[in-house]
C-alpha positions as CSV (number, residue, x, y, z in Angstrom):
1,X,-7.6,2.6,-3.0
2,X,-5.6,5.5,-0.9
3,X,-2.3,3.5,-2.4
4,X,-3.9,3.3,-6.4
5,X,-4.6,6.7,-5.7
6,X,-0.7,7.9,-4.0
7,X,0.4,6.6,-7.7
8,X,-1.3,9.4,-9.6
9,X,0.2,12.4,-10.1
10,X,-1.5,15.8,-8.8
11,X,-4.0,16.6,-11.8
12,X,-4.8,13.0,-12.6
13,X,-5.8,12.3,-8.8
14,X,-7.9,15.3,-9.0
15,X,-9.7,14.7,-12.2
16,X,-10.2,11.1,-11.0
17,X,-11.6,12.0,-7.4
18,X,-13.7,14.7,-9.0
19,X,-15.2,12.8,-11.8
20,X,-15.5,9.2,-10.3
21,X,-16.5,10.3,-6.7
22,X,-18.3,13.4,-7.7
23,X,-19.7,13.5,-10.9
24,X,-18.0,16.4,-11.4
25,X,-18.7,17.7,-15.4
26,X,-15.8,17.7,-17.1
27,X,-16.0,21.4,-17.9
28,X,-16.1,22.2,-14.3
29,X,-12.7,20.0,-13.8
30,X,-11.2,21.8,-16.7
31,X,-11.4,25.3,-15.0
32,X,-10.6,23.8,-11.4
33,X,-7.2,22.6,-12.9
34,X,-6.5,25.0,-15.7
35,X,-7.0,22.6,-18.8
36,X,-9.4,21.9,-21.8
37,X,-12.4,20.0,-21.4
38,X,-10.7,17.3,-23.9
39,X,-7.6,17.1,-22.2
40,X,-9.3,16.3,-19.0
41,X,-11.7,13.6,-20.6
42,X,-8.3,11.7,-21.8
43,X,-6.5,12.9,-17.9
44,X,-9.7,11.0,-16.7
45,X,-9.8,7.9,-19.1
46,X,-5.9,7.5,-18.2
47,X,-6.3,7.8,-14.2
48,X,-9.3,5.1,-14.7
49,X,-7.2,2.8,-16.9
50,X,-4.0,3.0,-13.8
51,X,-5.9,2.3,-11.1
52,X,-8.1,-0.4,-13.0
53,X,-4.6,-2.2,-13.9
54,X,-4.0,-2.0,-10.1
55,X,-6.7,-3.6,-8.5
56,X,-6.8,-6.9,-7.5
57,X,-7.5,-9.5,-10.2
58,X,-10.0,-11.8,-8.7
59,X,-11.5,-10.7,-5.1
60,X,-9.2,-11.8,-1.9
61,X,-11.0,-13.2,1.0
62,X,-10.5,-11.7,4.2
63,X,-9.6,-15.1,5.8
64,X,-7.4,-15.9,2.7
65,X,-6.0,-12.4,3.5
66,X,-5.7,-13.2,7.1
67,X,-4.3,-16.3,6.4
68,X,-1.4,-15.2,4.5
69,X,-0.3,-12.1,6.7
70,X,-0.1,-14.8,9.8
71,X,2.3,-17.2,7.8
72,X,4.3,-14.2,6.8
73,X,4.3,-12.7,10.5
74,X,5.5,-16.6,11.4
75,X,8.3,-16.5,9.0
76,X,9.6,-13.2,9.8
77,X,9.5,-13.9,13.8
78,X,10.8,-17.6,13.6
79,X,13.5,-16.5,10.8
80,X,12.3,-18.8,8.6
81,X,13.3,-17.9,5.1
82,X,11.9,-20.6,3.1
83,X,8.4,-20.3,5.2
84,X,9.3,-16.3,3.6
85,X,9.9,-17.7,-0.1
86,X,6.7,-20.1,0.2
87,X,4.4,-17.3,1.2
88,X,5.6,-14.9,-1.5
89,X,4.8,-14.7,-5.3
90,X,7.9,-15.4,-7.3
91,X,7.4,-11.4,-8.9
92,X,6.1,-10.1,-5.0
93,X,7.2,-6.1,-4.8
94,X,7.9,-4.4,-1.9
95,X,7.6,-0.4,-1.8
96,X,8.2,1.7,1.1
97,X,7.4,5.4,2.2
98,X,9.1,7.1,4.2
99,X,7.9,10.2,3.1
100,X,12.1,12.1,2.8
101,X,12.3,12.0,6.6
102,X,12.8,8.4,7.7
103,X,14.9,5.9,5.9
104,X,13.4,3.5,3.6
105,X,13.6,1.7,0.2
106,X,13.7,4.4,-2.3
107,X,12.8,1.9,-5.2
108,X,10.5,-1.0,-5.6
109,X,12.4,-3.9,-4.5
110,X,10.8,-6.8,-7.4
111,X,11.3,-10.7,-6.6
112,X,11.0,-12.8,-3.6
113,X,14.6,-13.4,-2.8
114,X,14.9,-9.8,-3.0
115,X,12.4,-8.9,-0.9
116,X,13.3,-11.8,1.4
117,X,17.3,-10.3,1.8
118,X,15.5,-6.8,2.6
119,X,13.4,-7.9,4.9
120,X,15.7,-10.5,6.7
121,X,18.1,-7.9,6.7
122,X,15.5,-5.2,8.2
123,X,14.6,-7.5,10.9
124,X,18.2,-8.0,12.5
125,X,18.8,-4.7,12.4
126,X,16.5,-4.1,15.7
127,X,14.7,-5.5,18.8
128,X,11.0,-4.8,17.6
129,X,7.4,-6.4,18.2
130,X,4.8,-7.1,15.3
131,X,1.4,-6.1,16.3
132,X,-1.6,-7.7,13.4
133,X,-3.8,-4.7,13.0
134,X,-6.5,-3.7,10.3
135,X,-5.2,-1.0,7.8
136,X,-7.7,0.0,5.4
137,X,-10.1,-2.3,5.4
138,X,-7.7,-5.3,5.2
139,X,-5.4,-7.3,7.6
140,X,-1.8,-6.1,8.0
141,X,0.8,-5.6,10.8
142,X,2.8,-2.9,12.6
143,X,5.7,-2.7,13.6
144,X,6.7,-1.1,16.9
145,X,10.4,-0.5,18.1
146,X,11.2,1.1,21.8
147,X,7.3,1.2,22.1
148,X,6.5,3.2,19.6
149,X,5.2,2.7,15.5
150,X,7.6,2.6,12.9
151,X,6.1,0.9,10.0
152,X,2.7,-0.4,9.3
153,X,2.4,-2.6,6.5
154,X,-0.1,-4.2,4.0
155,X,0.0,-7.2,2.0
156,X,-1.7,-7.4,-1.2
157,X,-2.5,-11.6,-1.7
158,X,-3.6,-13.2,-4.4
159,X,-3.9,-17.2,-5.0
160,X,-2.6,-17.6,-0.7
161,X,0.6,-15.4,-1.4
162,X,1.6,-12.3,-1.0
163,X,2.2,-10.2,-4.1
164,X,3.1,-6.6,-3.0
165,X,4.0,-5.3,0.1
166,X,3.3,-2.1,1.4
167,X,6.0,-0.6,4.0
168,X,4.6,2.7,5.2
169,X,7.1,4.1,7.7
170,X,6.5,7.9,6.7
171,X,5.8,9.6,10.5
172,X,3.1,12.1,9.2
173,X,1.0,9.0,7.9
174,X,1.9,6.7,11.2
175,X,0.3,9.8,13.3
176,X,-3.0,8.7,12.9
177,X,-2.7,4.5,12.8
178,X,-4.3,4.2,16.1
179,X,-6.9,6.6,15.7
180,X,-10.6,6.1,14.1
181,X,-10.9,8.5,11.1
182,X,-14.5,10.0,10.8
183,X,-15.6,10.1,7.5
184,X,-17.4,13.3,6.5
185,X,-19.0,14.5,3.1
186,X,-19.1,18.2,2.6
């Protein structure tokens, strides 16, 4: 949800956090943004629509989740390339963060041979260890080079294949990876 939600812009992120996990009136979201009641009904109908389109189709298993972030970890560590192709949809899309102050992808990268040159690419460029780790709620890895984190990474599967990855490599995000966040209501 933190990633549906990173693809909203400012106002329709607010008007969706405010209204879905709120119940804020939509009056009240008009003044807190500085629009009209109407224009924030349709902000809020089009922030629902975006991150409906970008939820999972049919529900994931974790072990089917599980199961597809160790045969990519296998085919990224053993080189394997096809083992790469077989565990990827055809349409898989890779998008990184890096938040302007570390290098990474600054567009989507769309198709699996694609995303396997990228990644194949990525991994000869250093010595680094893959560590499997839970990020939000789901199965994924990190990567670790001289020691410390440089990317964590999510796999969205569907149908036993991966079909978007999620390269976070951004150093304000990576802060808090190996901490527990308390969750507080106010």
């Amino acid at each position: 949800m933190l990633t549906v939600l990173e693809t909203l812009g400012p106002v329709e992120r607010a008007v969706f956090v405010l209204r879905e996990v709120f119940e804020t009136p939509y009056d009240e979201i008009a003044e807190a943004v500085g629009k009209s009641a109407a224009a924030v009904r349709q902000i809020a109908h089009r922030a629902r629509d975006h991150v409906a389109a970008r939820r999972p189709r049919v529900p994931v298993s974790t072990t089917e989740q599980q199961e597809a972030v160790e045969r990519f970890l296998a085919a990224i560590r053993d080189g394997d390339m096809q083992g790469l192709l077989d565990v990827l949809a055809p349409d898989v899309v890779l998008v990184a963060d890096g938040g302007g102050l570390v290098a990474a992808a600054r567009r989507p990268i769309e198709g699996a041979e694609r995303v396997v040159a990228f990644l194949t690419g990525a991994a000869r460029s250093a010595d680094f260890e893959v560590k499997a780790v839970w990020l939000n709620g789901s199965p994924a890895f990190r990567i670790d080079i001289g020691g410390e984190v440089d990317t964590a990474v999510g796999l969205a599967v569907e149908n036993g294949r991966v079909t978007r990855i999620y390269a976070i490599r951004n150093p304000h995000k990576l802060a808090r990876l190996d901490g527990v966040a308390a969750l507080t209501r106010t």
